[in-house]
C-alpha positions in Angstrom: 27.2 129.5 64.5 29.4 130.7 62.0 33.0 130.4 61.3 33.6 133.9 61.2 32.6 133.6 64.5 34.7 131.0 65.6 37.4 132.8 63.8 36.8 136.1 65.7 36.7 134.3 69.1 40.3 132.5 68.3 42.1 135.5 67.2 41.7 137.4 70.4 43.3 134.0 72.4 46.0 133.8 69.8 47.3 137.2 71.2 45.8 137.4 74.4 47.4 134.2 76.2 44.0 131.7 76.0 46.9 129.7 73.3 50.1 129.2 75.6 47.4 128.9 78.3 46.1 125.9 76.3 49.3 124.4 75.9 50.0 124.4 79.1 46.6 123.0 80.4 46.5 120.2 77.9 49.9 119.5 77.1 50.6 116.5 79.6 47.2 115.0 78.1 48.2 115.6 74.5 51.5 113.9 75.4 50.1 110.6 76.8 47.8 110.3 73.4 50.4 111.0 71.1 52.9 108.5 72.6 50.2 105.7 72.1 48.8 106.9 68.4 51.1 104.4 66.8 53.3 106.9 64.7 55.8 104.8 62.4 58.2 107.1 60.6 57.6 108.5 57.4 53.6 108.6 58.7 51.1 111.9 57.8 49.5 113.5 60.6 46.4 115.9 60.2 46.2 117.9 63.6 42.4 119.8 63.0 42.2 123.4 65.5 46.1 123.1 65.6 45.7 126.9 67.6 49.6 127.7 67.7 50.7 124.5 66.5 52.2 123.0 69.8 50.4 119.6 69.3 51.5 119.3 65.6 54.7 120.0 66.5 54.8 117.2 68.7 53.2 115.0 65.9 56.0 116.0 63.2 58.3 114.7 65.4 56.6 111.5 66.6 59.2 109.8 64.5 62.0 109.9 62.3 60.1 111.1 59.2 56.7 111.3 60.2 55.4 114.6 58.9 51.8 116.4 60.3 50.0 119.5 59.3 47.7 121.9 61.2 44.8 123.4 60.2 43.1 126.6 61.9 40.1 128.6 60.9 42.3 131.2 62.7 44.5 134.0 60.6 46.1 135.0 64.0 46.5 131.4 65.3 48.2 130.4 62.1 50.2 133.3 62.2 51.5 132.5 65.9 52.4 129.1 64.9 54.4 130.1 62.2 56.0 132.6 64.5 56.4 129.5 67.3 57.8 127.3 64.2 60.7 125.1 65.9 63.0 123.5 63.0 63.5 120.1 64.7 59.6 119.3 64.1 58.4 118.3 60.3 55.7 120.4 60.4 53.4 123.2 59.0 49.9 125.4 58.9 47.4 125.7 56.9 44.8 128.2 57.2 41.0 126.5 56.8 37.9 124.9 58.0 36.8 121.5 59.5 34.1 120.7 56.9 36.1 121.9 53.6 39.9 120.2 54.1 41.6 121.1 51.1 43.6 117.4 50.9 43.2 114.7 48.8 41.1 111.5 49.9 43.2 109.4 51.9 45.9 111.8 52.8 47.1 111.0 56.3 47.6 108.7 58.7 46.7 109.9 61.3 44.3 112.9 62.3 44.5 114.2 65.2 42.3 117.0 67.2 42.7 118.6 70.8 39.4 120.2 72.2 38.4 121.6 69.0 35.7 119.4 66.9 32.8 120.1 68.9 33.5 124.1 67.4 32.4 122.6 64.2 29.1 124.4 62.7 28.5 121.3 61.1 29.9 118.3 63.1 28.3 115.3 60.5 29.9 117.2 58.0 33.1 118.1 59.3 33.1 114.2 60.4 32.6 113.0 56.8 35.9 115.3 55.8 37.7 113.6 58.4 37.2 110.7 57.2 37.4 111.2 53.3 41.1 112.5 54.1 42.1 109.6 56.1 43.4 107.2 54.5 41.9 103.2 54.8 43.3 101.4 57.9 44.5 104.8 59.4 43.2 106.5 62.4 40.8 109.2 64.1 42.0 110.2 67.6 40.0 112.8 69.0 40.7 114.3 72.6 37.6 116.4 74.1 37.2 117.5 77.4 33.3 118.9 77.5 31.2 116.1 77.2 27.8 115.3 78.7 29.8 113.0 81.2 32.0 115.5 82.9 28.9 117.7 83.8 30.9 121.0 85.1 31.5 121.7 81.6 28.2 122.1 80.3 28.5 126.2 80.8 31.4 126.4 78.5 29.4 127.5 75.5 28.0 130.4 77.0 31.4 131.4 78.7 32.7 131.1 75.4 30.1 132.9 73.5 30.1 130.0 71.0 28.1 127.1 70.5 29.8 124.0 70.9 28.5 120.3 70.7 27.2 118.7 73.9 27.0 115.1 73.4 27.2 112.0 75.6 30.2 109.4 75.4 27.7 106.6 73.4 26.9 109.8 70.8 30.5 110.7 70.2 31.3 107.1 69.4 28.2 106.9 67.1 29.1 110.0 65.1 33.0 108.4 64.5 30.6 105.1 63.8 28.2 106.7 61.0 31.5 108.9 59.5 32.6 105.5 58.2 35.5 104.5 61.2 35.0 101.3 62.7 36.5 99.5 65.5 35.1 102.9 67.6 36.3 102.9 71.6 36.5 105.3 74.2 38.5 105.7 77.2 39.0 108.9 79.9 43.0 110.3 80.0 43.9 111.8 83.2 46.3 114.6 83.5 49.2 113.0 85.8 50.1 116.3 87.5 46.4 116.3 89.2 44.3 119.3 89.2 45.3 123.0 87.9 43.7 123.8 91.4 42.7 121.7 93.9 40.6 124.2 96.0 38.7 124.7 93.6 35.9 122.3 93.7 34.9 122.6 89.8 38.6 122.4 88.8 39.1 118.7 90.8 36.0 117.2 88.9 37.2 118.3 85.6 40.1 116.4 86.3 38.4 113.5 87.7 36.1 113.6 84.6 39.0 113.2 82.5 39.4 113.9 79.2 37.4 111.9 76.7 40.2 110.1 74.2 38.0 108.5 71.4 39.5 106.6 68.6 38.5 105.0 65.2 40.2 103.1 61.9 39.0 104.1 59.0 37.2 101.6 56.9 
């Protein structure tokens, strides 16, 4: 997989609805994590396949102070954030790739990512940049909903048309692990306003799957 692939597959959601539609599926999710991330004020926050920027926003205002940047592989994503820009949230976009973060080594705080690592051509190395730009004693929070563990999402890649990481809970936690984060857990976040449709039987176990909320401290 390429990330002119991933690219080309992003900029038809940024302007065919797949971003708001994101928002509003993950949004109550995102919420919970963010309220628990620890964000003091004047902290950095690195939010990795930002899409339209809703869940940076959110992390530029954790706060009074904090700041957070989002990065895309998307031109058109980018672009709708920019447009979507709210002035009451410390917050930009940045236009890039998971495995080549142009920051410098122990940038940020925090780093942040909503369903969007497993996209990564290169996971170990997109891991490794994570953690190079996180600074010592800060911390990884990733939020993925397709994982070997929630089994109705196995068919995503091919509904997609990208490949996408399919790893159990105990591999996730491994790859944070071998990145250099220690202190590695795992726990499932359920979305408190239940299923997006509960007659539909695949729908009800994604949401009783939950989504997978693994964190780290860098080292």
């Amino acid at each position: 997989m390429s990330h002119e692939a991933i690219r080309t597959v992003f900029d038809t959601w940024a302007t065919n609805g797949r971003a708001e539609g994101m928002e509003q599926g993950h949004g109550d999710v995102v919420a919970q994590v963010v309220g628990q991330m620890g964000i003091r004020p004047g902290m950095q926050s690195l939010d990795l396949g930002c899409g339209h920027g809703w869940a940076t926003r959110l992390l530029g205002k954790a706060a009074p102070g904090a700041t957070a940047i989002g990065v895309d592989v998307s031109p058109a994503m980018i672009a709708k954030a920019e447009e979507t820009h709210d002035l009451t949230s410390r917050a930009r976009y940045v236009l890039g790739t998971f495995d080549a973060l142009d920051f410098k080594d122990g940038r940020f705080d925090r780093v942040f990512s909503m369903e969007a690592i497993y996209y990564a051509p290169d996971l170990t190395a997109a891991l490794a940049e994570i953690a190079r730009v996180t600074k010592s004693g800060g911390e990884l929070h990733m939020l993925l909903d397709r994982f070997q563990e929630s089994p109705v999402t196995e068919g995503w890649s091919a509904d997609v048309g990208l490949e996408m990481a399919w790893l159990g809970v105990a591999e996730w936690e491994e790859a944070v692990r071998a990145a250099g984060f220690t202190d590695v857990t795992s726990s499932r976040v359920l979305d408190s306003r239940g299923p997006s449709d509960a007659a539909d039987a695949d729908r009800v176990a994604l949401h009783e799957a939950g989504t997978l909320w693994i964190r780290g401290t860098r080292s």
